[in-house]
C-alpha positions in Angstrom: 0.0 0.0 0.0 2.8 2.2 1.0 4.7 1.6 -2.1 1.7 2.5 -4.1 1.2 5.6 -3.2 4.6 6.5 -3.3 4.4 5.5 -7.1 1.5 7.3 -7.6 3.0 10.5 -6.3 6.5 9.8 -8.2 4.6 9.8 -11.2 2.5 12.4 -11.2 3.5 15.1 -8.9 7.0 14.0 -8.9 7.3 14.1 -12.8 8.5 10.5 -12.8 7.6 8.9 -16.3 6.9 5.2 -15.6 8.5 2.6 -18.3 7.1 -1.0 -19.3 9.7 -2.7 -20.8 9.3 -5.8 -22.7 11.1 -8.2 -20.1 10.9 -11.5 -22.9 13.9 -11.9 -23.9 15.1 -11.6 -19.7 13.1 -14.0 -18.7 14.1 -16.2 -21.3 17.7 -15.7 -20.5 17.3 -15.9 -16.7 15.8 -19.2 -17.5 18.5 -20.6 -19.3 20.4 -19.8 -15.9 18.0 -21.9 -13.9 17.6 -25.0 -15.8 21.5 -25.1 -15.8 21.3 -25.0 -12.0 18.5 -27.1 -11.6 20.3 -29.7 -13.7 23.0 -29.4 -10.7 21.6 -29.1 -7.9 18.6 -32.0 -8.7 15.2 -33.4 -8.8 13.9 -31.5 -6.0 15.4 -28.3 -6.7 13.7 -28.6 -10.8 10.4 -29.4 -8.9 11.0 -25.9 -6.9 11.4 -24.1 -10.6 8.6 -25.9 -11.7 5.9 -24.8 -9.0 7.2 -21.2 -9.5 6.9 -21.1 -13.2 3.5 -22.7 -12.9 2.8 -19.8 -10.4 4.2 -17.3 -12.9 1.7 -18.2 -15.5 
């Protein structure tokens, strides 16, 4: 709550212009990065990635 009014006031009053980037191609690259460790670090830690990607969509 906190944080969005502080937003709010950063870009209105505060002349802050807010910026939507198209975060694809990260999230594509970032994960690259966790597949690679979940490969390591095993079954239990690709369920983990898993759950959260489910969560994500």
């Amino acid at each position: 709550m906190f944080q969005t009014g502080i937003r709010k006031f950063l870009t209105t009053t505060g002349g802050m212009k807010q910026s939507n980037p198209d975060k694809t191609n990260f999230i594509k690259a970032a994960m690259k990065v966790q597949d690679k460790f979940a490969a390591e670090k095993g079954a239990e830690f690709q369920a983990l990635i898993e759950a959260i990607r489910a969560e994500a969509k």
